[in-house]
N, C-alpha and C positions, 0 to 999 in steps of 0.2 A: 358782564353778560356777553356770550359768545352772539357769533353771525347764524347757527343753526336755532339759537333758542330766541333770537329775536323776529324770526323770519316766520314763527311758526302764528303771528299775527301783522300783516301788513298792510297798508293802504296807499291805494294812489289816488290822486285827488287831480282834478281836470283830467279825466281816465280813458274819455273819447272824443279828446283833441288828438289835432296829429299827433301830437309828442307823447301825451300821457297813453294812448293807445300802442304803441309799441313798449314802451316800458311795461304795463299791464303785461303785454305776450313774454315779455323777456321774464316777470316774474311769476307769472303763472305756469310758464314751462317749467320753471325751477322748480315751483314749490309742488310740483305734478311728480316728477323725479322725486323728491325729498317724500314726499308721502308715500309714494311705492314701497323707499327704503327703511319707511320708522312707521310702522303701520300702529304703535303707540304709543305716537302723538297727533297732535290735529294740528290742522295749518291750516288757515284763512286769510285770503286774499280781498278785501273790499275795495270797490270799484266808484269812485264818488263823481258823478256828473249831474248837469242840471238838467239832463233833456232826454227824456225815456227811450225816443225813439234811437236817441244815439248809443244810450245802453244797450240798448237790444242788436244795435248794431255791431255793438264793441263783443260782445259775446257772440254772435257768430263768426265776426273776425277771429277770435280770440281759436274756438272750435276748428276751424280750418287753416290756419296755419298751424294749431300742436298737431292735426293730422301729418300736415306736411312733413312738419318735423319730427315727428313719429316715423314716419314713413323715413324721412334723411336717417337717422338713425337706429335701425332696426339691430342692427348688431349691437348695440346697446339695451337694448330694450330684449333680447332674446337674452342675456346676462342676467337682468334686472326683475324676468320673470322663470328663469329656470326653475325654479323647485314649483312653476306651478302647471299641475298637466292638465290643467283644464285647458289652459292657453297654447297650441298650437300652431296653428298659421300664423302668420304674420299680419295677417288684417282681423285677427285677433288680440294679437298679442297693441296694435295702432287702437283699437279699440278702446283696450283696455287702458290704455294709457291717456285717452281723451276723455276717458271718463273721469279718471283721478283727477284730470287738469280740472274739468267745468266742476266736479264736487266740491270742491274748494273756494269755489269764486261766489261772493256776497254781493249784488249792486244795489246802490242807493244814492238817493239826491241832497242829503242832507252831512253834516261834519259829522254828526252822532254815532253813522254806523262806523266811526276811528276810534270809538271813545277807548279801544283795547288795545289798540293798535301799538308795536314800540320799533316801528321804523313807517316813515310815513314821506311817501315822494308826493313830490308837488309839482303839479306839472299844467298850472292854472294859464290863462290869457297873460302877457307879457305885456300885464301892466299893477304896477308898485301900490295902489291903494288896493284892489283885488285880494292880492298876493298879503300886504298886510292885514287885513280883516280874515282872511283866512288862519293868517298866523295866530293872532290875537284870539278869534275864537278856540282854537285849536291846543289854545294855552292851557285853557280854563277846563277842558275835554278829556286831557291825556293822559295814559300816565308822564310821570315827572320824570322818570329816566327814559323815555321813548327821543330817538331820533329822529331829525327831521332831513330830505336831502331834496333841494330844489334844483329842478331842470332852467333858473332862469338863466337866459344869455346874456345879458346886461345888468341888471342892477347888483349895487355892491351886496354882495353875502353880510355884512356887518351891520346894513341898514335894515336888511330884512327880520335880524335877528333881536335887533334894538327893536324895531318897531312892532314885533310880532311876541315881545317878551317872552323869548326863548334862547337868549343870550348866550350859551356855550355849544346847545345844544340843534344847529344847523350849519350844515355845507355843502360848498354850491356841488351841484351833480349833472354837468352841463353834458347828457346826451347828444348825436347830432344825430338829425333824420335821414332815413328812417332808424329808429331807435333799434327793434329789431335787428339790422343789415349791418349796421356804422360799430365800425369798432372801436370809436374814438369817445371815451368821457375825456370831458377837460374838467378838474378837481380845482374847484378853489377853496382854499384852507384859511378861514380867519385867524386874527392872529389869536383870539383868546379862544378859538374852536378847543372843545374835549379832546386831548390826546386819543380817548378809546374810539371817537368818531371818527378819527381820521384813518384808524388804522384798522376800523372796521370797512372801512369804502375801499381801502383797498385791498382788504378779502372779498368783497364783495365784486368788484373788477375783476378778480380769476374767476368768482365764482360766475359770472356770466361773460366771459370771455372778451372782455374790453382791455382797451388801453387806454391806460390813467396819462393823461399829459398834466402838467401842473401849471396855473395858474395865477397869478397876483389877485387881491381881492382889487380889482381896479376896473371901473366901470366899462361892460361891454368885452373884459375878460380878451384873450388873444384873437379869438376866432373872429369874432365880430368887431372886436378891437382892428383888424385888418379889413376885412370886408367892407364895413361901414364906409374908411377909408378908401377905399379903392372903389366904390360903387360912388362918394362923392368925388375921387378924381376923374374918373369917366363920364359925369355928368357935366365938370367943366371944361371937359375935351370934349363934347358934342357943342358944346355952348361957342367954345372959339370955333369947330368946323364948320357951324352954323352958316356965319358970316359969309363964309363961302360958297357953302354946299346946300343949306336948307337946313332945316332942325329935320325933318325926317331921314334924309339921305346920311347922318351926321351918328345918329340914333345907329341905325343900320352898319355903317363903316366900323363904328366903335365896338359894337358888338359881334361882327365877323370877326372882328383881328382881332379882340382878347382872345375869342374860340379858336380859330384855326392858326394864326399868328405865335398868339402862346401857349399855345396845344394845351387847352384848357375844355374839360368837358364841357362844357356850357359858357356861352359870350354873355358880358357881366348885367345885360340887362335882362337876359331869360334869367341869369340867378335872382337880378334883384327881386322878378315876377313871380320865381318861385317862393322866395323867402314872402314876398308881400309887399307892396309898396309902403302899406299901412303899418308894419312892423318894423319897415326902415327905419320909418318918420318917429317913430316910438323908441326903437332905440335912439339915434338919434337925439329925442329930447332926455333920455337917462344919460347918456354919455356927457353932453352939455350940461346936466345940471350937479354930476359927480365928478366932472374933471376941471378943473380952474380953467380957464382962459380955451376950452376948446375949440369951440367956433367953428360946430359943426353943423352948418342949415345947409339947404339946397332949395333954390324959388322954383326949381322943377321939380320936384318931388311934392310942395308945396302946392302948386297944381293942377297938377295931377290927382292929387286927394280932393281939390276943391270940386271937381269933374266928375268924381266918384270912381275914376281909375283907379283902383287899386292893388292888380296883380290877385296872390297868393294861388290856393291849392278848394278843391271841391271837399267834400266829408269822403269821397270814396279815392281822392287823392289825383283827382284830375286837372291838370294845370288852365287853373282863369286867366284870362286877358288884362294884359297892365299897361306894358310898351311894347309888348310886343303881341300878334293875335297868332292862337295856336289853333292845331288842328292833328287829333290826337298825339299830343304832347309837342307838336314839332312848330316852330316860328312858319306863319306864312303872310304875315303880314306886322306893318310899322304903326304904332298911331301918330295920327296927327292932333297935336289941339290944338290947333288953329280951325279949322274944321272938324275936328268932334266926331272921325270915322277914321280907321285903319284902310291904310296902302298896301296891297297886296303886293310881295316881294318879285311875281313877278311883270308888276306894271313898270313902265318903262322909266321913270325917277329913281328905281332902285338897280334896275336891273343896271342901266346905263355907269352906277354907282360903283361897279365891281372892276370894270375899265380903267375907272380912275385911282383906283387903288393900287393898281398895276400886278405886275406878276408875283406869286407867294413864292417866297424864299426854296421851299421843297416841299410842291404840292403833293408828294408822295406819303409823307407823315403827319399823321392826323393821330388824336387823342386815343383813341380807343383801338388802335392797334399796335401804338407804343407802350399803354397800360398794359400789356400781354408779353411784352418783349423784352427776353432776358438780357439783351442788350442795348437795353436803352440808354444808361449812364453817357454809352460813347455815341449814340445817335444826337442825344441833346447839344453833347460839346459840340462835334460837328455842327449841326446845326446851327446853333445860336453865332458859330464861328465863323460860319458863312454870311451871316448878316451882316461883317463890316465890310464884302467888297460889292455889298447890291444896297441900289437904292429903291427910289419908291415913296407913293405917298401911304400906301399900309403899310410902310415899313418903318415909315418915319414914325407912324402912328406907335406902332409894336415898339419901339423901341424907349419912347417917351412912356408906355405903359408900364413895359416890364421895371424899368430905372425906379417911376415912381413908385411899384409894388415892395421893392427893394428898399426902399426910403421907409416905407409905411412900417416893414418889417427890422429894421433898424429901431426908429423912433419907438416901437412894440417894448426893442431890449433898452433901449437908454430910460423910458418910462418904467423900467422895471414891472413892465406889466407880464411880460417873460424873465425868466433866467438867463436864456441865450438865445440863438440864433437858433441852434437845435430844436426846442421848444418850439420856439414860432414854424419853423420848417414841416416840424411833427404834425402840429393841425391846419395846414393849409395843405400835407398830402393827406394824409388818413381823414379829416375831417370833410375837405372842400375836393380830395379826387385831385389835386393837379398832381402831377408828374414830378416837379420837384419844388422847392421849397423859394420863396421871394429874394430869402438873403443867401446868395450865392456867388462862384467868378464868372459867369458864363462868358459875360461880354468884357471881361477886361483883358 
């Protein structure tokens, strides 16, 4: 069964959550286009959440970005409706193409509206009994040749498929947010996955303009397989600056110089806040209970949840308070738990804090004006080359970071949880935005 006759019933399931709501717009636009172009066959799109209002929400999302994109592609859509003279203007022709998208779309709160369904994303809370009880119902529901492709970032692909008695027939389909924007799936491919599923995911990848990274079925997969890492090496690098500098001031230090130090769009504790402190802790315990001898906890993360701190994201995508406090989307303040209230960045514990970090290598180069610059390959070398004849205590910091990123992404390839270096490179640019890739020469 092809990619066009399987698509012509589909379902996402956790459909307005972060993740499954951008997936939704990526295949609603598709199957918006695809209906234009076969005007007979029918295509159905069902939308499965547990919370109406958030339905209602996912569907005006859903309405105002194909506008958008209607609008991004008008020369397309002026192709698409040529032979029709009704349609003329251009906000006609957006019209009409936002109506084919929302025709198509079915919502509901139950597995039932899948029961036709023969590709089916999943894109549930990122947690394993959840995620199997959906599988397991969904067994009993389907048809038998229907596919299945879950958005988890951690748990092994082989367990979910065992547990969820669907055995050949899922693989992992690791979007990264926003789903919409990221061009990055990372594919993990079990070993006994359907030959036909594998090779329909990546039709399915041109078909919506992604790149396929590949994966090991090995818990927490590269992306997170790094992250996780690198967000608990920075927790024990605030824990030793502590001793000296304060746990707040420490907090702060560590998260400037991943950002500006390693010209990284975001310092590792606004990622962690973005991702969720709560999601940490959760990968976290999947990684530790599917990798032998891991030994991946953190008693500040631990915490920090006790506290009710827990970072992540709003339903409209507005960044919560974790470790750090925001104020339209930007850091202006550290928490403390010791007292149970954020330090604003520019009271004088933090500010005093930047002194001691001493001078940045080449305050002239920042993230997001190197991401724009066709010559950045040789700004990097430079750069990072200039860090052996200057010191510094952010520099001592920056430099124990990058080393140990480089480790993280190392141990990635000797775990065979990547292929190579390349692989892991691949989604820590395209997936995480950094500039270049963990395993690299810079500094040697």
């Amino acid at each position: 069964m092809d990619l066009n006759t399987r698509l012509q019933n589909v379902t996402v399931i956790g459909a307005a959550g972060k993740m499954g709501s951008g997936i939704a717009l990526l295949l609603a636009q598709e199957l918006g286009f695809m209906a234009s172009e076969n005007k007979d066959k029918n295509f159905i799109l069902n939308l499965i959440d547990i919370n109406d209002n958030s339905l209602l929400g996912l569907m005006k999302y859903i309405r105002e970005q194909a506008t958008a994109t209607a609008e991004r592609q008008i020369n397309r859509l002026r192709t698409l409706y040529k032979d029709h003279s009704d349609l003329v203007e251009n906000g006609e022709m957006v019209s009409e193409y936002v109506h084919e998208v929302m025709l198509h779309v079915r919502t509901g709160k139950t597995l039932e509206l899948a029961k036709d369904s023969l590709m089916i994303f999943e894109a549930a809370f990122e947690k394993e009994e959840l995620k199997r009880e959906i599988y397991q119902e969904l067994a009993t529901l389907v048809p038998k040749e229907a596919f299945f492709f879950t958005n988890t970032s951690s748990i092994p692909i082989h367990i979910l498929a065992e547990q969820g008695n669907i055995s050949t027939r899922l693989i992992g389909y690791h979007f990264y947010n926003p789903p919409a924007v990221q061009k990055l799936v990372e594919l993990i491919v079990p070993d006994n996955v359907s030959p036909e599923l594998k090779s329909l995911s990546l039709d399915l990848a041109k078909r919506l303009d992604k790149k396929i990274v590949p994966a090991n079925d090995i818990a927490g997969f590269i992306g997170n397989g790094h992250f996780i890492r690198d967000g608990l090496y920075a927790l024990r690098e605030v824990q030793n600056l502590a001793a000296k500098f304060g746990f707040v001031p420490a907090i702060y230090m560590v998260d400037k110089v991943s950002r500006d130090y390693l010209l990284r769009p975001m310092g590792i504790f606004q990622l962690l806040d973005y991702v969720g402190i709560d999601v940490f802790q959760m990968i976290l315990a999947v990684m530790n209970r599917y990798i032998p001898k891991a030994e991946l906890q953190s008693d500040v993360i631990d915490r920090y949840m006790k506290l009710g701190v827990k970072g992540g994201q709003t339903s409209s995508g507005a960044q919560k308070d974790g470790f750090l406090k925001y104020d339209k989307g930007k850091p202006v303040g550290v928490y403390d738990p010791d007292k149970y209230q954020y330090v604003a960045l520019q009271d004088s514990p933090l500010k005093e804090t930047d002194a001691k970090l001493g001078e940045h290598p080449d305050a002239r180069l920042a993230w997001k004006d190197l991401s724009k610059d066709s010559d950045k390959e040789n700004k990097l070398k430079k750069y990072f080359a200039s860090w052996k004849s200057k010191t510094g205590l952010g520099l001592d910091i920056a430099k124990r970071h990058f080393l140990a990123s480089k480790e993280t992404g190392k141990l990635l390839v000797d775990m065979k949880v990547a292929a190579s270096a390349d692989e892991v490179n691949k989604v820590l640019t395209l997936g995480f935005f950094h500039l270049y890739g963990p395993i690299n020469n810079y500094l040697e």
